[in-house]
BASEDREN-482870 format. One line per field, with one value per residue (C-alpha): residue number from 1; residue in one letter; x, y, z. Coordinates in nm, 4 decimals, always signed. Layout:
! residues N
n <- NUM ...;
res <- A ...;
x <- X ...;
y <- Y ...;
z <- Z ...;
! end
This chain:
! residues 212
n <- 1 2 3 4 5 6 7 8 9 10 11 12 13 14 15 16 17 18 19 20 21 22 23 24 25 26 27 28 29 30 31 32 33 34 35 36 37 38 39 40 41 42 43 44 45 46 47 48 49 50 51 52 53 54 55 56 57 58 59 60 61 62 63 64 65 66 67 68 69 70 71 72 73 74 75 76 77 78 79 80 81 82 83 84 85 86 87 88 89 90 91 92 93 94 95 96 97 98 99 100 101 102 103 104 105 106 107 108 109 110 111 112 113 114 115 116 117 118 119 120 121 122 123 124 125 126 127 128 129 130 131 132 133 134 135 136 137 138 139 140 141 142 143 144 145 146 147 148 149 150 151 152 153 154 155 156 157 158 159 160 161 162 163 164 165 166 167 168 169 170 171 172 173 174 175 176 177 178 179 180 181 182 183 184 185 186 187 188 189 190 191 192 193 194 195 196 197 198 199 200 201 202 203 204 205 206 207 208 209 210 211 212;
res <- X X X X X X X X X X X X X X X X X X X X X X X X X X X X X X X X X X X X X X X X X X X X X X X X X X X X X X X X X X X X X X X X X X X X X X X X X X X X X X X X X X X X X X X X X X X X X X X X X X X X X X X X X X X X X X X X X X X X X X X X X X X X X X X X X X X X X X X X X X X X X X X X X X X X X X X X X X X X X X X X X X X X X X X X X X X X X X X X X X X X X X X X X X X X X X X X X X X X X X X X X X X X X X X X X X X X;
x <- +8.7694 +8.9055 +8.8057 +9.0044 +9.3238 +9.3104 +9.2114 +9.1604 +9.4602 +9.6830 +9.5368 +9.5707 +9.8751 +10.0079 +9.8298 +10.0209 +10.3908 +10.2525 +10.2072 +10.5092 +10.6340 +11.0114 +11.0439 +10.9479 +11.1554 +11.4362 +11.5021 +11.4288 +11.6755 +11.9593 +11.8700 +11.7120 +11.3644 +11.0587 +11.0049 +10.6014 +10.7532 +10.9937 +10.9015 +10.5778 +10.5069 +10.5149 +10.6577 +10.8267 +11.1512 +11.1235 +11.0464 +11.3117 +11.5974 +11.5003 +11.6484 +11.9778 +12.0701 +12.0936 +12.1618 +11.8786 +11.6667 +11.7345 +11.7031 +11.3352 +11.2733 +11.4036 +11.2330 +10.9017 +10.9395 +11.0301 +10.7021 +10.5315 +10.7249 +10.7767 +10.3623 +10.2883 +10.5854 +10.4888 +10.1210 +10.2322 +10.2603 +9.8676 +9.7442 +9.6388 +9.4637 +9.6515 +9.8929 +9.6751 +9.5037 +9.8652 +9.9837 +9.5943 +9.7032 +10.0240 +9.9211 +9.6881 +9.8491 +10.1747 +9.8864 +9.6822 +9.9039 +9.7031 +10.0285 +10.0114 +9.6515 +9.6075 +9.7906 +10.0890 +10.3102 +10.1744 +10.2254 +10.4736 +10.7796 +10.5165 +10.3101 +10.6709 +10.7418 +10.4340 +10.4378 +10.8040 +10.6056 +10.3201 +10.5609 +10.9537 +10.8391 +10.5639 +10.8343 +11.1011 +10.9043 +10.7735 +11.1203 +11.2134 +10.8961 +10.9807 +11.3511 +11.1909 +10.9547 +11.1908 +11.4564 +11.2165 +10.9864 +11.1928 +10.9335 +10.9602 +10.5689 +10.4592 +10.7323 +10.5338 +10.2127 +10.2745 +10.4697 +10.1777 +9.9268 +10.1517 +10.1974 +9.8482 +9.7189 +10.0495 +9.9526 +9.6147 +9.8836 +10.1173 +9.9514 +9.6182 +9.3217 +9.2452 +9.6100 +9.5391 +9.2629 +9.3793 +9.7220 +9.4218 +9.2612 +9.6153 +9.6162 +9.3585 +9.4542 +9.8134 +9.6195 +9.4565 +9.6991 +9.9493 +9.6001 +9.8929 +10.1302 +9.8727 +9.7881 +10.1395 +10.1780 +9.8565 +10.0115 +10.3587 +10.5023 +10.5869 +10.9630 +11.1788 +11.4312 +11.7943 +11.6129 +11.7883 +11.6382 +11.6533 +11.4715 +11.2283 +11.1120 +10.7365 +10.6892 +10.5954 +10.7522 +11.1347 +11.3871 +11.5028 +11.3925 +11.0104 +10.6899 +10.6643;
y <- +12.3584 +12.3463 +12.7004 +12.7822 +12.6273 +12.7173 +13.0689 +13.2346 +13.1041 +13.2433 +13.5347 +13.6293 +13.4903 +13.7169 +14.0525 +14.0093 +13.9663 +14.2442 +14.4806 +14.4671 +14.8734 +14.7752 +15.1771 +15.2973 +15.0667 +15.0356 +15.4442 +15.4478 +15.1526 +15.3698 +15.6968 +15.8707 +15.9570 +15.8936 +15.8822 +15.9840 +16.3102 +16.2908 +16.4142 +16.2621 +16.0569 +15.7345 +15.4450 +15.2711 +15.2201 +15.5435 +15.8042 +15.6328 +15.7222 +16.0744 +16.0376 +16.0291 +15.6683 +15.4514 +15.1292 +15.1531 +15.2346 +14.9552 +14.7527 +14.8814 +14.7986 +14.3904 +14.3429 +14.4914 +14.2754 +13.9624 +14.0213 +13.9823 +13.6999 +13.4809 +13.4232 +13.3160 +13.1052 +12.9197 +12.8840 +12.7105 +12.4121 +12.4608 +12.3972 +12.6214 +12.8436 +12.9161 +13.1346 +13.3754 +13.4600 +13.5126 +13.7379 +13.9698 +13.9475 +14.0498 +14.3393 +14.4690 +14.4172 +14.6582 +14.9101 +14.9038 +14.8277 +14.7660 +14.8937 +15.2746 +15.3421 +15.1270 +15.3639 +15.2131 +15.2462 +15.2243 +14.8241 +14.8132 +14.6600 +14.3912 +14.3246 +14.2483 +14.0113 +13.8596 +13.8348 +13.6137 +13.4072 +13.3211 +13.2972 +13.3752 +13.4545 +13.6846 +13.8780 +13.8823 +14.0502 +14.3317 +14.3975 +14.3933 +14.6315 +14.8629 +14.9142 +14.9430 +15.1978 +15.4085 +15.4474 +15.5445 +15.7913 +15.8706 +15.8820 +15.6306 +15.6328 +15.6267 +15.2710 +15.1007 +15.2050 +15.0857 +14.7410 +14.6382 +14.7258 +14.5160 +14.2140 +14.1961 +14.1539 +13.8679 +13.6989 +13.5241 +13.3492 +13.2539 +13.1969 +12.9739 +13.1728 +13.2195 +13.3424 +13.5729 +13.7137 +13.8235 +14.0009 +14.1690 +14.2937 +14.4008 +14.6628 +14.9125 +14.9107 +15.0301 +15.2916 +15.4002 +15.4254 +15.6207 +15.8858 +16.1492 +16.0960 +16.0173 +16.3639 +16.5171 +16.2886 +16.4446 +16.7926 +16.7682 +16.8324 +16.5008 +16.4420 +16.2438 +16.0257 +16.1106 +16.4430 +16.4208 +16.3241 +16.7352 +16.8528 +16.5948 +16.6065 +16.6771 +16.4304 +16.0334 +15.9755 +16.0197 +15.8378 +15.5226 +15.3045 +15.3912 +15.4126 +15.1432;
z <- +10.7109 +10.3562 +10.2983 +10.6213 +10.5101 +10.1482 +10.1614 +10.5018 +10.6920 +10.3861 +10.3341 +10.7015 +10.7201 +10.3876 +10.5445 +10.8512 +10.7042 +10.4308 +10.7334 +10.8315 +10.7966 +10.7320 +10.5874 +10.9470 +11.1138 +10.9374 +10.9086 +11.2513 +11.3522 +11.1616 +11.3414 +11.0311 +11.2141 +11.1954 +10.7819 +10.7977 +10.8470 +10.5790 +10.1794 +10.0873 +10.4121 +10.2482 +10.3918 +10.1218 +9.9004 +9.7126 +10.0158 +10.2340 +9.9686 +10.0458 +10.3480 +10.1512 +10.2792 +9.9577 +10.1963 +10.4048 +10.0865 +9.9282 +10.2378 +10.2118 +9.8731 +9.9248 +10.2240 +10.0910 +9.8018 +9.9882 +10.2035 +9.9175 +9.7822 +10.0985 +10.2034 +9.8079 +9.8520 +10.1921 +10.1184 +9.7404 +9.9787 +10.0272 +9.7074 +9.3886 +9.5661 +9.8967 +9.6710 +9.5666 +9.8737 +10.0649 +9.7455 +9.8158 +10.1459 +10.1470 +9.9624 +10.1224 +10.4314 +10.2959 +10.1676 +10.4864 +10.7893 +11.1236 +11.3044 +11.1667 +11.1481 +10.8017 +10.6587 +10.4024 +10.0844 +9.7511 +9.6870 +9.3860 +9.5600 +9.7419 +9.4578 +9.2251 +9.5185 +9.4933 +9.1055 +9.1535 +9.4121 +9.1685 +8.8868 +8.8041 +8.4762 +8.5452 +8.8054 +8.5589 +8.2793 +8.5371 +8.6141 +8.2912 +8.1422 +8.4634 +8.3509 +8.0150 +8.0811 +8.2941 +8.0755 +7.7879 +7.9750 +8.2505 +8.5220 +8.8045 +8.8785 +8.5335 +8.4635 +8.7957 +8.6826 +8.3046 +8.4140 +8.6308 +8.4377 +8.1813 +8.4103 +8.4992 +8.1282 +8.1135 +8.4056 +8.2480 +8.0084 +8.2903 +8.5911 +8.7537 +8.6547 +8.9758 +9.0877 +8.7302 +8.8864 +9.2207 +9.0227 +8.8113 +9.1170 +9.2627 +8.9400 +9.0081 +9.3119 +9.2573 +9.0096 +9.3485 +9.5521 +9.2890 +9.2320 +9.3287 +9.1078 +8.8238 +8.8710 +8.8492 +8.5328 +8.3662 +8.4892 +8.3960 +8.7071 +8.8159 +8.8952 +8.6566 +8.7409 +8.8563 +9.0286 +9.3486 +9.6996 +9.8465 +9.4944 +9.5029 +9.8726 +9.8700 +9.5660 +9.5901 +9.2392 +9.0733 +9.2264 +9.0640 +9.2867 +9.1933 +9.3673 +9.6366;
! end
């Protein structure tokens, strides 16, 4: 029984609210189509803003983070461990969503969300290290990848060991799910920054909002 409350019950509960597809729905709600068909396919912050609708976009991105954020916050009331198992499920959940196949965005904006959940601190510096990142490198995939990454070595000095943990498992799995835009990186054709939506379309990184 303790098991149940402590870690299945939140974890469901997290993957559930995680697989929410606000991206689909909300471009859909404002009569942009359906946005699996649009640039990369993606459902998240980023792809959405190729749509050319900065509202909606951003929409996107605070709603994906909030799912992240509002299951860590809920299950706090749980105990120590209840927190990390909704922020793994909430993630997962946004990167594998039951409702379109388990197919899902890329887990930055969720796995920020979750990082305020577990701890302002941890969420402020990988805001911070993102806006960092970007405006030295200039590459919107590369800032996500490097502020995580970041976060995740942070988090064992700010966080329950075991909430450490599950944020350290979160970061190869954002590395997974960005293999794409690793590649361009490596290449040297990924887009930078301030590229517009129409001359990035086909790409999952460059716009400001990042890689979500």
């Amino acid at each position: 029984m303790w098991y149940a409350v402590h870690v299945v019950l939140p974890l469901a509960f997290g993957f559930l609210l995680g697989s929410i597809p606000f991206g689909l729905l909300l471009t859909r709600a404002a009569g942009l189509g359906d946005i699996r068909s649009i640039g990369s396919g993606n459902i998240g912050a980023t792809n959405v803003l190729r749509t050319g609708n900065k509202k909606v976009a951003a929409a996107v991105l605070l709603l994906d983070a909030l799912k992240g954020y509002a299951p860590v916050l809920i299950a706090s009331f749980f105990g120590p461990i209840a927190p990390a198992a909704a922020a793994l499920g909430a993630v997962l959940g946004h990167m594998f969503t039951p409702w379109l196949a388990f197919k899902g965005g890329k887990g930055v904006a969720t796995t920020l969300g979750v990082m305020w959940g577990l701890s302002w601190q941890l969420g402020a510096l990988a805001c911070a290290l993102w806006l960092l990142f970007a405006f030295v490198f200039r590459y919107s995939s590369l800032a996500a990848l490097l502020s995580i990454a970041a976060a995740g070595v942070a988090s064992w000095w700010l966080l329950d060991p075991r909430a450490a943990a599950v944020v350290t498992v979160l970061v190869p799995l954002i590395f997974i799910r960005h293999h794409e835009n690793i590649g361009r990186l490596l290449a040297g054709t990924e887009s930078k920054i301030g590229k517009t939506a129409a001359a990035t379309a086909g790409h999952n990184g460059g716009p400001p909002l990042g890689t979500v």
